[in-house]
C-alpha positions in Angstrom: -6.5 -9.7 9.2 -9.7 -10.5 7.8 -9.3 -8.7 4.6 -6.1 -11.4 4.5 -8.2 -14.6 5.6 -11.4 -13.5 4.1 -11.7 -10.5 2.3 -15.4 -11.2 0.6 -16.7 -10.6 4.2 -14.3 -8.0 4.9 -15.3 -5.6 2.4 -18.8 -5.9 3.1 -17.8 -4.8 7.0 -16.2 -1.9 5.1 -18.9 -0.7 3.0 -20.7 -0.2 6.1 -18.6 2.6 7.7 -20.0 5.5 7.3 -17.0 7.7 7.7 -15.2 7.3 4.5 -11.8 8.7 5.9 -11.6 6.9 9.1 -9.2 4.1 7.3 -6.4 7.3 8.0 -6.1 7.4 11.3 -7.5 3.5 11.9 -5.5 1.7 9.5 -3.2 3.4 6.7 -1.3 6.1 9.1 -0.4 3.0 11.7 0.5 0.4 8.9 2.8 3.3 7.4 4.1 3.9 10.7 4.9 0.0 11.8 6.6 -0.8 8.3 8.6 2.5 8.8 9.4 1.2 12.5 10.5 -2.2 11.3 12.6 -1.3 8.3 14.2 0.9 10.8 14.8 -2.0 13.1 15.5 -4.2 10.4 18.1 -1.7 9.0 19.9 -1.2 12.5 20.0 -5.1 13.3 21.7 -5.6 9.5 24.1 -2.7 9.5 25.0 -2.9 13.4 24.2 -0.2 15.7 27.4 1.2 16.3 28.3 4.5 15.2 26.2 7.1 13.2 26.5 5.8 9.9 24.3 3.0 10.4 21.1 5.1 12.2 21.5 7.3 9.1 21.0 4.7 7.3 18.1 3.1 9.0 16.8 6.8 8.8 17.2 7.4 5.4 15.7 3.9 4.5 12.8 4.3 7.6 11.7 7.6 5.8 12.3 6.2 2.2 9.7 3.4 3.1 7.1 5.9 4.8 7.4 8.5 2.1 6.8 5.8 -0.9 3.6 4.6 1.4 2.3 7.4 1.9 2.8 9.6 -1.7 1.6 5.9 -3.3 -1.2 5.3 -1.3 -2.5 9.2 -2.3 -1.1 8.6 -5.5 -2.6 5.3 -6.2 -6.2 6.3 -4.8 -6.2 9.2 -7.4 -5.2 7.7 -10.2 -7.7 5.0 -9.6 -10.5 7.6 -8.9 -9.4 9.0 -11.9 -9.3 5.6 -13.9 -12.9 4.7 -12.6 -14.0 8.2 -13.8 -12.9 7.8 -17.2 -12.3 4.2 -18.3 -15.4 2.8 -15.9 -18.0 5.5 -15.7 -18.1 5.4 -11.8 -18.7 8.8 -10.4 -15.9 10.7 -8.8 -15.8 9.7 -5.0 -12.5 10.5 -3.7 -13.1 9.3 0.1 -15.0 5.9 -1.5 -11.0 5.6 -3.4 -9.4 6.6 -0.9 -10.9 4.4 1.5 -10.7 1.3 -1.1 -7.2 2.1 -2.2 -6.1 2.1 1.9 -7.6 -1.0 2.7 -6.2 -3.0 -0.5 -2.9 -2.0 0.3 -2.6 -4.3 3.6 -1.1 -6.7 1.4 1.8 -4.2 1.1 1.8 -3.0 4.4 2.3 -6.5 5.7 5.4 -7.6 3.6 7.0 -4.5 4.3 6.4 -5.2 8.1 8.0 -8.7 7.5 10.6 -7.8 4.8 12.0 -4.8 7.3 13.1 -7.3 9.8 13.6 -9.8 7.8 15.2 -9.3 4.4 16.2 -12.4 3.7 12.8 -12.8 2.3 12.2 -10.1 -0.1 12.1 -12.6 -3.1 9.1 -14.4 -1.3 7.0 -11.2 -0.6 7.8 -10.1 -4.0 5.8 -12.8 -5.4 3.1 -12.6 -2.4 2.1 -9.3 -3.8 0.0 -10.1 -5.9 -2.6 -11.6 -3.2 -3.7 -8.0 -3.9 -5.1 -8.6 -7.3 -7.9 -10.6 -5.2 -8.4 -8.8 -2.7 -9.5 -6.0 -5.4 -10.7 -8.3 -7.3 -13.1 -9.1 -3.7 -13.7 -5.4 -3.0 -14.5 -3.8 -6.5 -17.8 -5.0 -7.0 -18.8 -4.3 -3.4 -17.2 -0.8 -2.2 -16.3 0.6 -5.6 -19.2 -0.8 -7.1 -17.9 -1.7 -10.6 -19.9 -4.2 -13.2 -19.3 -7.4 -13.6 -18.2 -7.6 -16.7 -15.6 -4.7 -16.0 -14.3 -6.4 -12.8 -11.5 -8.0 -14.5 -9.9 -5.2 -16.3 -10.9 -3.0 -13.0 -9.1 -5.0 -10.7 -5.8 -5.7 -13.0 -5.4 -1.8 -13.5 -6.0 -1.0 -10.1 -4.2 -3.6 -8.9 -0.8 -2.5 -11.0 -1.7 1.1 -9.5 -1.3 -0.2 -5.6 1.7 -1.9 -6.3 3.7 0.5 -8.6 3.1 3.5 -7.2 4.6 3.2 -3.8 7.5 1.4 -5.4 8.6 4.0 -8.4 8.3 6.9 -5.2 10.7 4.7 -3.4 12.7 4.3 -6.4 12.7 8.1 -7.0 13.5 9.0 -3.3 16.8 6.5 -2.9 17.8 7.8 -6.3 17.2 11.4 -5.3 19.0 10.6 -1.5 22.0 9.3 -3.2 22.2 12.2 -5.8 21.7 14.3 -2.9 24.4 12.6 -0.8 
């Protein structure tokens, strides 16, 4: 919650761990996990619960979510190692990304918590996304350690990264479930 209410102070608790690859089993596996859980829930309490239609499809939307979460989140933190290397000249540091890309995406993790169980809102988280663009924008220059005058074009890019990623896997998996169906 603080990287929500205050995410200055936030990072700099972050950049203190010294385990790089905690934020798996402390944060990202348990956020992907609840938002899997409530779109679940969410599905069962829009479709009904009676017959087996409906829990396969809170199944197939359950692991639709989880799937794009994870494969974005790994996706995401390697394309924005990548970036760093290349466009930024930051030194390769996949646990550092990985760690960074984990914690940014609680913005995502959230809606998708609220927009689960509640639907009717979808249009409103869409638009509260992008409270992840400052959130990067507070954690660039203190965990990923980028220049000031790169922090702008650090944080857009990376910021596109966390939010597309997740959503063209979960794109790709309804299209392949239905082609598949």
């Amino acid at each position: 919650m603080k990287l929500i209410s205050s995410p200055a102070k936030a990072w700099e608790e972050i950049s203190m761990e010294e385990d790089r690859r905690k934020v798996y089993m402390a944060f990202v596996y348990p956020m992907i996990g609840l938002c899997g859980l409530s779109v679940f829930i969410g599905s069962l309490l829009t479709n009904g619960w009676g017959g087996p239609q409906s829990f396969q499809i809170a199944m197939t939307n359950c692991c639709a979510v989880a799937v794009a979460l994870f494969g974005g989140y790994f996706l995401a933190a390697y394309a924005i190692n990548e970036m760093g290397t290349r466009m930024f000249g930051l030194y390769s540091d996949m646990p550092l990304t990985q760690q960074f890309a984990g914690y940014a995406l609680v913005v995502p993790f959230l809606l998708q918590i609220v927009t689960g169980l509640l639907p009717d809102f979808r249009i409103i988280a869409w638009l509260l996304q992008f409270y992840i663009v400052y959130i990067v924008w507070e954690g660039a220059p203190i965990l990923m350690r980028v220049e000031e005058k790169q922090r702008l074009k650090y944080t857009l890019l990376s910021s596109v990264l966390l939010i597309l990623c997740p959503t063209v896997i979960q794109i790709v998996f309804n299209k392949l479930t239905a082609i598949l169906n």
